[in-house]
N, CA, C and O atoms as a GROMACS GRO file, in nm:
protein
  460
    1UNK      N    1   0.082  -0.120   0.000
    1UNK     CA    2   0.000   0.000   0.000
    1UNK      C    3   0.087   0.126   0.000
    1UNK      O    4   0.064   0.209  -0.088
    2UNK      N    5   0.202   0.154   0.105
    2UNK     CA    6   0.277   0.284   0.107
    2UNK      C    7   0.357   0.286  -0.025
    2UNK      O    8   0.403   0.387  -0.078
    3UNK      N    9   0.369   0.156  -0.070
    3UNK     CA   10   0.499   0.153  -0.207
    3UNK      C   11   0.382   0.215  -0.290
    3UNK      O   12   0.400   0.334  -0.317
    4UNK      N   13   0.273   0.162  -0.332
    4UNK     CA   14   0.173   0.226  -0.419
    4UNK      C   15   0.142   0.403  -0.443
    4UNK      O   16   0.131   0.463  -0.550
    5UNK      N   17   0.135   0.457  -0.298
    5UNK     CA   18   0.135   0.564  -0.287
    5UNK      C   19   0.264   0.649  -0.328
    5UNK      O   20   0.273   0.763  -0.375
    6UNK      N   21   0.368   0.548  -0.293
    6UNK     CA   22   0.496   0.654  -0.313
    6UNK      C   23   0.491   0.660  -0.436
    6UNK      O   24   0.528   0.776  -0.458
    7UNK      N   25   0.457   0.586  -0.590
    7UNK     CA   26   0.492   0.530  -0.712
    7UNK      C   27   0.403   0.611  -0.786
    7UNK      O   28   0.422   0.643  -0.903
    8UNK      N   29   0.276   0.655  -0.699
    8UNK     CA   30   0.194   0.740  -0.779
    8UNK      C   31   0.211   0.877  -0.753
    8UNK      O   32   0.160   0.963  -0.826
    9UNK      N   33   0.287   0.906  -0.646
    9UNK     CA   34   0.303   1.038  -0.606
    9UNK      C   35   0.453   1.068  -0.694
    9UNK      O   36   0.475   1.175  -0.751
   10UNK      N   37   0.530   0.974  -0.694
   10UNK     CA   38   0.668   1.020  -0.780
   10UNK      C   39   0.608   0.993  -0.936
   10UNK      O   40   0.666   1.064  -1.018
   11UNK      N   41   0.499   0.902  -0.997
   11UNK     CA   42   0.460   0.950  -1.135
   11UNK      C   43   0.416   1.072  -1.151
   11UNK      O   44   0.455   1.125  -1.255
   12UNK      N   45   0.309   1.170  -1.046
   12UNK     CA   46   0.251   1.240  -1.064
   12UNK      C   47   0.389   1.383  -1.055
   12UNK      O   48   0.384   1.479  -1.132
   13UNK      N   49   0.477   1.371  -0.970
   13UNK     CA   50   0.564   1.491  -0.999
   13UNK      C   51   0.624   1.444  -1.111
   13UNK      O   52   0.714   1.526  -1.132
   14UNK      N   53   0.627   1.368  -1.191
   14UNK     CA   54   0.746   1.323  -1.315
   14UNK      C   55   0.654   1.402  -1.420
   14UNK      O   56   0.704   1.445  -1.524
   15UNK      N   57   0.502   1.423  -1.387
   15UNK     CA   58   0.418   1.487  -1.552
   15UNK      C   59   0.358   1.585  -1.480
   15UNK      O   60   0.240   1.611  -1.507
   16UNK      N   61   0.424   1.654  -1.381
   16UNK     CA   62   0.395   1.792  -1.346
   16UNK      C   63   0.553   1.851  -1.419
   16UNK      O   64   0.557   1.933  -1.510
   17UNK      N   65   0.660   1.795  -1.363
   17UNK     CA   66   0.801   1.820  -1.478
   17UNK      C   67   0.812   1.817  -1.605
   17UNK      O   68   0.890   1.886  -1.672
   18UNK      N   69   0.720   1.721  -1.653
   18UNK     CA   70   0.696   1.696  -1.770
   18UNK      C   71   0.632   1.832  -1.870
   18UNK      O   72   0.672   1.925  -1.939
   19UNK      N   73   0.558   1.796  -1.842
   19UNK     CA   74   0.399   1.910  -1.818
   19UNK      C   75   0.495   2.051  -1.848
   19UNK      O   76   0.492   2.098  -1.962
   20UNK      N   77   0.567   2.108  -1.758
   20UNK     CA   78   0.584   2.225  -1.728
   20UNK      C   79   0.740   2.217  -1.828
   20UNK      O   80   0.782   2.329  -1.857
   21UNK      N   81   0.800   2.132  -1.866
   21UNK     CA   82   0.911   2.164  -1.937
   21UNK      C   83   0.882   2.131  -2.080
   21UNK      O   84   0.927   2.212  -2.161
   22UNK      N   85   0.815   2.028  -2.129
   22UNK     CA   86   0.771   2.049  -2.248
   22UNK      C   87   0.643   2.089  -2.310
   22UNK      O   88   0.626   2.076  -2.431
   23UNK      N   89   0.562   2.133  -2.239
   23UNK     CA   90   0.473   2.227  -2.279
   23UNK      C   91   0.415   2.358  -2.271
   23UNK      O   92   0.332   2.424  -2.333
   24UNK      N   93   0.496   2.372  -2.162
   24UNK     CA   94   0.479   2.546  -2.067
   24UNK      C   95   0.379   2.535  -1.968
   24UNK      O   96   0.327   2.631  -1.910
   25UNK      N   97   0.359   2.440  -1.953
   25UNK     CA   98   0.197   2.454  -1.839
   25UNK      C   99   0.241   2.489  -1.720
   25UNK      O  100   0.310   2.403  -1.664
   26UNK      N  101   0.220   2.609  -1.652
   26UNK     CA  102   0.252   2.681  -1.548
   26UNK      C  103   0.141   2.759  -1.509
   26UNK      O  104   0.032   2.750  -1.565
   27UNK      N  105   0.159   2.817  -1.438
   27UNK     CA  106   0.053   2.939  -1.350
   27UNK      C  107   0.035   3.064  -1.449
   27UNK      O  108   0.126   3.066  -1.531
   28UNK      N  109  -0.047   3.158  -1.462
   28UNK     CA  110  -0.071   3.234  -1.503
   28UNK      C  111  -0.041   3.372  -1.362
   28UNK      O  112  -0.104   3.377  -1.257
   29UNK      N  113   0.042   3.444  -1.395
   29UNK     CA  114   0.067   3.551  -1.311
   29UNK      C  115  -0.013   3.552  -1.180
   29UNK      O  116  -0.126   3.595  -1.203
   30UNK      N  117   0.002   3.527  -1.076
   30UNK     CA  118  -0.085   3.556  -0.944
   30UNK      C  119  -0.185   3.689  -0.918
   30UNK      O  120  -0.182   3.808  -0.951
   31UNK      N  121  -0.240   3.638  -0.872
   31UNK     CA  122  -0.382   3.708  -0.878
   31UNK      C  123  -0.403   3.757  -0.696
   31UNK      O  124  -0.380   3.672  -0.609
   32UNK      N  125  -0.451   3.914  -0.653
   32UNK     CA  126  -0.419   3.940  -0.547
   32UNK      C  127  -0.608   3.962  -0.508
   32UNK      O  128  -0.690   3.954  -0.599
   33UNK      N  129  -0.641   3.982  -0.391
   33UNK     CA  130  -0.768   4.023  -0.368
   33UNK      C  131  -0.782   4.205  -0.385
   33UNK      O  132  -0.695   4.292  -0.374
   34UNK      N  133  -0.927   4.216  -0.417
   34UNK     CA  134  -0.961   4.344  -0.443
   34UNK      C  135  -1.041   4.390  -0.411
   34UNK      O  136  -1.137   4.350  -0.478
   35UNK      N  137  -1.076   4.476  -0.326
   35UNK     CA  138  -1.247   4.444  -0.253
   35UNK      C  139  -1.325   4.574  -0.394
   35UNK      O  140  -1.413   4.636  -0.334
   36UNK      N  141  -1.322   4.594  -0.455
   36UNK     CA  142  -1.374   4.691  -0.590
   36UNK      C  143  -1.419   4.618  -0.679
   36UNK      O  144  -1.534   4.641  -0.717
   37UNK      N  145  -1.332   4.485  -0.753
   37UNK     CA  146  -1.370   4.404  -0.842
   37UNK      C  147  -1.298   4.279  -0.782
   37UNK      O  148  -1.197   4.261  -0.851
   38UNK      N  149  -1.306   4.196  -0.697
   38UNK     CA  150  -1.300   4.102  -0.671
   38UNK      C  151  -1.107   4.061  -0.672
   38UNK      O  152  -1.036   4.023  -0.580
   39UNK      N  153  -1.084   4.080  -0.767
   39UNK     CA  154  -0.912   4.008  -0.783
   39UNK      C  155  -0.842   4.097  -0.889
   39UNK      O  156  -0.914   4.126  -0.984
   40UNK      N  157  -0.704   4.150  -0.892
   40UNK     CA  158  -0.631   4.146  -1.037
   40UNK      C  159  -0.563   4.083  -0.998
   40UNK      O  160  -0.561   4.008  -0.901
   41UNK      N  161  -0.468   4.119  -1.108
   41UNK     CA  162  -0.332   4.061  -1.112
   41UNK      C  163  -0.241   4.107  -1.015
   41UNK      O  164  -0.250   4.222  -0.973
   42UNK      N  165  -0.143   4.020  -0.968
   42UNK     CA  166  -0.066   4.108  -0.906
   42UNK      C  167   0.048   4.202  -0.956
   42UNK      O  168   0.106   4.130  -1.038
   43UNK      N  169   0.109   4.312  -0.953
   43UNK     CA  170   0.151   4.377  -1.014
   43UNK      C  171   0.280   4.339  -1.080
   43UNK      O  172   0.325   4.233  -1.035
   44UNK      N  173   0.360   4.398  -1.181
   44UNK     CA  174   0.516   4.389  -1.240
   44UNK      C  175   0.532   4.217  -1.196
   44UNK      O  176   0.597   4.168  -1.103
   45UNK      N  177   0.440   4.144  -1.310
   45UNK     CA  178   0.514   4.004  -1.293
   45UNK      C  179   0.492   3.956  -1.419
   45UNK      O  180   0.416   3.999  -1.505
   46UNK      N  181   0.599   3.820  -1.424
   46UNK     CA  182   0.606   3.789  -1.570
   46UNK      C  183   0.596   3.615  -1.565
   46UNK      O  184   0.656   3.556  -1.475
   47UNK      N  185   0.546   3.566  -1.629
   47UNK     CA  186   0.534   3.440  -1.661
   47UNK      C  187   0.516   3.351  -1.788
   47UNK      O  188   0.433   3.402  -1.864
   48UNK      N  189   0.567   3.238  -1.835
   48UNK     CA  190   0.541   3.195  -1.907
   48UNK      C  191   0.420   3.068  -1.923
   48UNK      O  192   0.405   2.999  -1.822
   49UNK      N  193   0.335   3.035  -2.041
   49UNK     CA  194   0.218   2.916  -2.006
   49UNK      C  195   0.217   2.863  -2.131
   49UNK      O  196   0.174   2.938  -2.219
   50UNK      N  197   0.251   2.760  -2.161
   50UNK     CA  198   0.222   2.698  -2.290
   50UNK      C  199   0.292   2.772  -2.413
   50UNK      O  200   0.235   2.789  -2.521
   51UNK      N  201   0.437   2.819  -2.380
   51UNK     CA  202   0.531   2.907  -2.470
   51UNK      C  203   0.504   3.064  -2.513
   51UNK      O  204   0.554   3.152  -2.583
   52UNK      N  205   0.360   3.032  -2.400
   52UNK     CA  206   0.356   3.186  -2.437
   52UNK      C  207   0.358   3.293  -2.288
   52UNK      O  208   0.313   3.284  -2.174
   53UNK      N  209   0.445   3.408  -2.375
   53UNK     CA  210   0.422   3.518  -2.243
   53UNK      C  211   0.344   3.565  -2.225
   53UNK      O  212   0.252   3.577  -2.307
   54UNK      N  213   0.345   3.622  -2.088
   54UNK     CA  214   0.253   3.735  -2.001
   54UNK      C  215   0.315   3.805  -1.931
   54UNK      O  216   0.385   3.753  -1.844
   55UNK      N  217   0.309   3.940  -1.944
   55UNK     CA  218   0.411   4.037  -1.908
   55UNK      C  219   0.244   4.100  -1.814
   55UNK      O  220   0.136   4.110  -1.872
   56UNK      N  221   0.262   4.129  -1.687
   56UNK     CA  222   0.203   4.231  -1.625
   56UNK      C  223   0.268   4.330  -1.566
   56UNK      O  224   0.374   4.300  -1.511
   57UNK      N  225   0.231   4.444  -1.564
   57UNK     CA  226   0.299   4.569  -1.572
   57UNK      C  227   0.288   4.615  -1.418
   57UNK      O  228   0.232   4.547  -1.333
   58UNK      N  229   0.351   4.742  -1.393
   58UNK     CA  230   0.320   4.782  -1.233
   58UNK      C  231   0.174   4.828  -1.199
   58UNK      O  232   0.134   4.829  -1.083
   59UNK      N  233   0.081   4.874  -1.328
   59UNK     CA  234  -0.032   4.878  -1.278
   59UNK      C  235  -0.165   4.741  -1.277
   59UNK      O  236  -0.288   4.752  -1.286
   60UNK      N  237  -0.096   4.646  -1.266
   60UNK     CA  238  -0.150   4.518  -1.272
   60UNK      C  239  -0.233   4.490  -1.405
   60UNK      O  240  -0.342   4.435  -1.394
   61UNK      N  241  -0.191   4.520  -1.514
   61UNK     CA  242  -0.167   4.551  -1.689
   61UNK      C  243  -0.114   4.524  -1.760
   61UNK      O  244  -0.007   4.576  -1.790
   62UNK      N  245  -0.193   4.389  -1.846
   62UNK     CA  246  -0.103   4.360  -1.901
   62UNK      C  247  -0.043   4.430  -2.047
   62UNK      O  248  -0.102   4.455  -2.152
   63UNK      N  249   0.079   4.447  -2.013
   63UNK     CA  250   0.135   4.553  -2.076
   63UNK      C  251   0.288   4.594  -2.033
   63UNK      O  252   0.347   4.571  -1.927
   64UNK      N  253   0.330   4.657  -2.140
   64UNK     CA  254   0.527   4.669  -2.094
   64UNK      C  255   0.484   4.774  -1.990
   64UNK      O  256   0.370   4.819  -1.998
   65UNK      N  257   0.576   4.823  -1.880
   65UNK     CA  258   0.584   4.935  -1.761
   65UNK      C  259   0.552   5.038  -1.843
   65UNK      O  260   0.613   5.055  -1.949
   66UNK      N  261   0.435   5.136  -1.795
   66UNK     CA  262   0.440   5.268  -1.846
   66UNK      C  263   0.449   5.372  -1.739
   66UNK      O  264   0.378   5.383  -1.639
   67UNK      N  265   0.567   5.461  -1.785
   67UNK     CA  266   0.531   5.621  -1.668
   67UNK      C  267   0.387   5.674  -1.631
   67UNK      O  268   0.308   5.678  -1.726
   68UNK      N  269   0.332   5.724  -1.487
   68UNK     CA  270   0.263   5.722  -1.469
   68UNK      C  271   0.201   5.914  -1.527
   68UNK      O  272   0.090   5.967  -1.528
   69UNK      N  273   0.325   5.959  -1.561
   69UNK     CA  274   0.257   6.086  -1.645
   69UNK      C  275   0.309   6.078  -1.764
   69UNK      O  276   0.419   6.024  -1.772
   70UNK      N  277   0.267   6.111  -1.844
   70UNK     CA  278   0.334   6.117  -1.983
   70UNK      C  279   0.447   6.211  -2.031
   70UNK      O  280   0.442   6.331  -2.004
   71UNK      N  281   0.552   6.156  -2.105
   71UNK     CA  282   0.660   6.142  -2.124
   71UNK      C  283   0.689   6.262  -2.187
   71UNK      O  284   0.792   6.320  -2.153
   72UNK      N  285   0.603   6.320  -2.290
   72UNK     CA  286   0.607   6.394  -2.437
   72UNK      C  287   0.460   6.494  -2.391
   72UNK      O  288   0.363   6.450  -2.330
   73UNK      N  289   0.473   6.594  -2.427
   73UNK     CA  290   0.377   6.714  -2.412
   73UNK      C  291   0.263   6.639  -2.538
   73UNK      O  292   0.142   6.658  -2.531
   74UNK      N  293   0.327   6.553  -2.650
   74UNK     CA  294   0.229   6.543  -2.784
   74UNK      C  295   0.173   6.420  -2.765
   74UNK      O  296   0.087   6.391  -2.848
   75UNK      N  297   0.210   6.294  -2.634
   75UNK     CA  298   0.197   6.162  -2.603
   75UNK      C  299   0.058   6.164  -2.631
   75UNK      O  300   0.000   6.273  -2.628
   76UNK      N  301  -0.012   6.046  -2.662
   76UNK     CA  302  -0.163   6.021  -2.617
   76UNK      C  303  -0.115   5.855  -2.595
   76UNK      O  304  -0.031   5.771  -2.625
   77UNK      N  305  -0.230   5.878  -2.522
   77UNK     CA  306  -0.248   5.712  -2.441
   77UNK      C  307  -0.401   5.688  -2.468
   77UNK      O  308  -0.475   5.779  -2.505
   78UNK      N  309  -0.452   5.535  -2.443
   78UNK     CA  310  -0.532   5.483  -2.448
   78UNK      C  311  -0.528   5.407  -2.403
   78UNK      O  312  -0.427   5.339  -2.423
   79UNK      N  313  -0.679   5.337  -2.264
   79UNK     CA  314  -0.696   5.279  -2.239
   79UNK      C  315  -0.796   5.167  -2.260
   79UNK      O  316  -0.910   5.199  -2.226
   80UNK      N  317  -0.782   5.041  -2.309
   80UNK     CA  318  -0.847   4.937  -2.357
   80UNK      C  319  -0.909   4.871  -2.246
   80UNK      O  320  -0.838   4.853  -2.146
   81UNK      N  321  -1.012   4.837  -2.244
   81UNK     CA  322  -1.090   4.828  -2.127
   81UNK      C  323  -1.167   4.712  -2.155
   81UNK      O  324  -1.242   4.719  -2.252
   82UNK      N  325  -1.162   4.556  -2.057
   82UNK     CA  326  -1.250   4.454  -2.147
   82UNK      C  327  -1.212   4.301  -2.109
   82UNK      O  328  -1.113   4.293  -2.036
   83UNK      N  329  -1.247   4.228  -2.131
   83UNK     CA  330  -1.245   4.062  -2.082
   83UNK      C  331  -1.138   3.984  -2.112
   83UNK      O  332  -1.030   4.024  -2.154
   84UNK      N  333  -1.169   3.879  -2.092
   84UNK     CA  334  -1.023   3.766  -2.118
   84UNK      C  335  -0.995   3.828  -2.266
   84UNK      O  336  -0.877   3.856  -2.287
   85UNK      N  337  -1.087   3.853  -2.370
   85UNK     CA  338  -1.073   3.895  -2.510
   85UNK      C  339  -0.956   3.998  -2.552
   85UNK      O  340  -0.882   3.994  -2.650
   86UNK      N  341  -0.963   4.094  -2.444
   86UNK     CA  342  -0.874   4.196  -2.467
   86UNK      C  343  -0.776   4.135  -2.374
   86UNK      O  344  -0.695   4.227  -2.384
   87UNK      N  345  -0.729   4.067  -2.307
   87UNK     CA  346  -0.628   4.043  -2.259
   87UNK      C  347  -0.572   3.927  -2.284
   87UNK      O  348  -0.459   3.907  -2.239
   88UNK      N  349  -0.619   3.854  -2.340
   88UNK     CA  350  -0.520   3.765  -2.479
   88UNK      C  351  -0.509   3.645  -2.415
   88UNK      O  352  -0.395   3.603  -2.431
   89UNK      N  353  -0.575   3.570  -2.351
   89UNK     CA  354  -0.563   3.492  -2.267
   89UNK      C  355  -0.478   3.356  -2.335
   89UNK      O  356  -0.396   3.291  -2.269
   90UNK      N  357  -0.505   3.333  -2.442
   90UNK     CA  358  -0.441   3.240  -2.531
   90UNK      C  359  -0.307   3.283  -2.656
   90UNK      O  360  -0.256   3.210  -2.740
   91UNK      N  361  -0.279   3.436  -2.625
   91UNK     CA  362  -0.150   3.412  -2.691
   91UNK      C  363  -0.064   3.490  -2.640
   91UNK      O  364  -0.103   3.557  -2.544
   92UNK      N  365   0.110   3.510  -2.695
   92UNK     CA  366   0.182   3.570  -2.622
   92UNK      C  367   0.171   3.730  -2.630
   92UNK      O  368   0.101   3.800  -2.703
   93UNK      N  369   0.253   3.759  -2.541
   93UNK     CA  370   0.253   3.918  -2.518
   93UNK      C  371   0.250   4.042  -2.661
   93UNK      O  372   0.164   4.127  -2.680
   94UNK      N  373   0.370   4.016  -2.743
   94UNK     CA  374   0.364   4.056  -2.891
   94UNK      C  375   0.238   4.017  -2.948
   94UNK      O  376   0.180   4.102  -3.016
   95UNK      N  377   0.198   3.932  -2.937
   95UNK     CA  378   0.030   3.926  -3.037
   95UNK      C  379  -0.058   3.992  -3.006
   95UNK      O  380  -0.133   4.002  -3.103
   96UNK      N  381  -0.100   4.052  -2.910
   96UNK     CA  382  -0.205   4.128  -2.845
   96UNK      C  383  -0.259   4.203  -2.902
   96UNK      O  384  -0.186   4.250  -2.989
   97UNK      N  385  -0.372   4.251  -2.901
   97UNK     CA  386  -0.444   4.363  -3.000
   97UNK      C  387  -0.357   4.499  -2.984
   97UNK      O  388  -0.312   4.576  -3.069
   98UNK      N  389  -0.353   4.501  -2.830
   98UNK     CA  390  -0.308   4.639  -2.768
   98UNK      C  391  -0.186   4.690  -2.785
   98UNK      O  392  -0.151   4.808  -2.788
   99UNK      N  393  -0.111   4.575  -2.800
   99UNK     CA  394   0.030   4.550  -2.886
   99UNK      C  395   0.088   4.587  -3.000
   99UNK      O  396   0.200   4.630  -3.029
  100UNK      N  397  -0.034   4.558  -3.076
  100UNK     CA  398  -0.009   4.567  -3.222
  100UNK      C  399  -0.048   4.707  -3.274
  100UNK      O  400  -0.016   4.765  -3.378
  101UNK      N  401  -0.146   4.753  -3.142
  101UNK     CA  402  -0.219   4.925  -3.148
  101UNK      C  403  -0.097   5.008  -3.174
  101UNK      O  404  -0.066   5.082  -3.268
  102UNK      N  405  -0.011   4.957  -3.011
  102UNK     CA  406   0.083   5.083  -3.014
  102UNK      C  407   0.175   5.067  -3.143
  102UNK      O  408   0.221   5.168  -3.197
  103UNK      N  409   0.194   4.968  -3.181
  103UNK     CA  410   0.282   4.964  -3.340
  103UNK      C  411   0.242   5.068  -3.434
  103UNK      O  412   0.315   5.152  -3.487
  104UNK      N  413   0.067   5.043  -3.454
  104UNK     CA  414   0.044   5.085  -3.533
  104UNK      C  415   0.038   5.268  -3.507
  104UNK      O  416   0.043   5.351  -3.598
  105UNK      N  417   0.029   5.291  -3.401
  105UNK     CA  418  -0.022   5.448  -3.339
  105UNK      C  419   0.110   5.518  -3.336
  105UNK      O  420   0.090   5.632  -3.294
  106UNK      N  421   0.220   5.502  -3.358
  106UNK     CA  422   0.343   5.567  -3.451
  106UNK      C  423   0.281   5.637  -3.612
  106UNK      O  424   0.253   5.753  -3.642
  107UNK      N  425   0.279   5.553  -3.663
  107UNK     CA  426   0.188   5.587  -3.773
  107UNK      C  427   0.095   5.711  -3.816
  107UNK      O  428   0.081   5.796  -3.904
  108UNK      N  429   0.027   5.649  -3.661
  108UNK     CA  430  -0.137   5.716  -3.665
  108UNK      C  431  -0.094   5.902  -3.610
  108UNK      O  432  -0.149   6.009  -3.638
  109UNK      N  433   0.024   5.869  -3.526
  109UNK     CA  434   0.050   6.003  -3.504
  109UNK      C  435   0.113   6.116  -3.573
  109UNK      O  436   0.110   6.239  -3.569
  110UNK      N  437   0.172   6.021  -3.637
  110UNK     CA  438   0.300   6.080  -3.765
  110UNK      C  439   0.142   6.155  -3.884
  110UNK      O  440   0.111   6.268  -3.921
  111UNK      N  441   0.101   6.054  -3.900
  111UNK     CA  442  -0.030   6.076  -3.997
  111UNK      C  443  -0.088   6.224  -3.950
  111UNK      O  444  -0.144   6.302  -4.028
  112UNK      N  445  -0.060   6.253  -3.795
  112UNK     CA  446  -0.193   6.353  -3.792
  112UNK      C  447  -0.096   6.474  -3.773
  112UNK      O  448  -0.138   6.586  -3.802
  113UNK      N  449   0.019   6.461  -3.730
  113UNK     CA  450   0.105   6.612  -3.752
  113UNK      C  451   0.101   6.690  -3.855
  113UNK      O  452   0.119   6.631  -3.961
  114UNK      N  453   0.079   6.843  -3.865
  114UNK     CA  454   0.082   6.909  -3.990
  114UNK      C  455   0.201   6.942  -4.091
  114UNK      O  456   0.287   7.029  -4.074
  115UNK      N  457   0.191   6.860  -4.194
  115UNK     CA  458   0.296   6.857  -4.289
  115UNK      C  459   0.370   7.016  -4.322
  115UNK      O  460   0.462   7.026  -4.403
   0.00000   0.00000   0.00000
């Protein structure tokens, strides 16, 4: 009976090792209590899950660190506001909608300066 237990308890850490080195299966950034909306994230942490990242920022955001005033007198910011959908729950950090915004909002700003 104890040999049984030991054999299933050392299989079960062998495909939690398993698990976590060849597929990424890990934790998703820790999550703190909130008495406003129940839980975020906890702040400036990074993790990986199934090869993909998650970068959370210091304002529990996922998102690279941003200054909390803006940088540039001409800066604009935007805040995306919204469900697992907007926060990408299934891919890495670079794929993100919000990601791909700020790429594109170089552009968008260059576009609106007067020639």
């Amino acid at each position: 009976m104890c040999l049984g237990v030991v054999v299933i308890a050392g299989a079960a850490l062998l495909l939690e090792a398993a698990l976590r080195a060849v597929f990424g299966y890990g934790p998703l950034a820790p999550l703190i209590p909130d008495p406003s909306i129940e839980y975020l994230h906890a702040p400036s942490q990074a993790s990986l899950r199934f090869g993909r990242r998650y970068r959370i920022n210091q304002w529990s955001m996922r998102s690279p660190d941003i200054e909390p005033r803006k940088t540039a007198p001409d800066e604009c910011r935007v805040l995306v506001i919204g469900d697992s959908i907007v926060f990408g729950t299934d891919i890495d950090q670079e794929e993100l909608a919000t990601a791909r915004f700020n790429v594109s909002s170089a552009t968008w700003s260059d576009a609106r300066s007067p020639s």
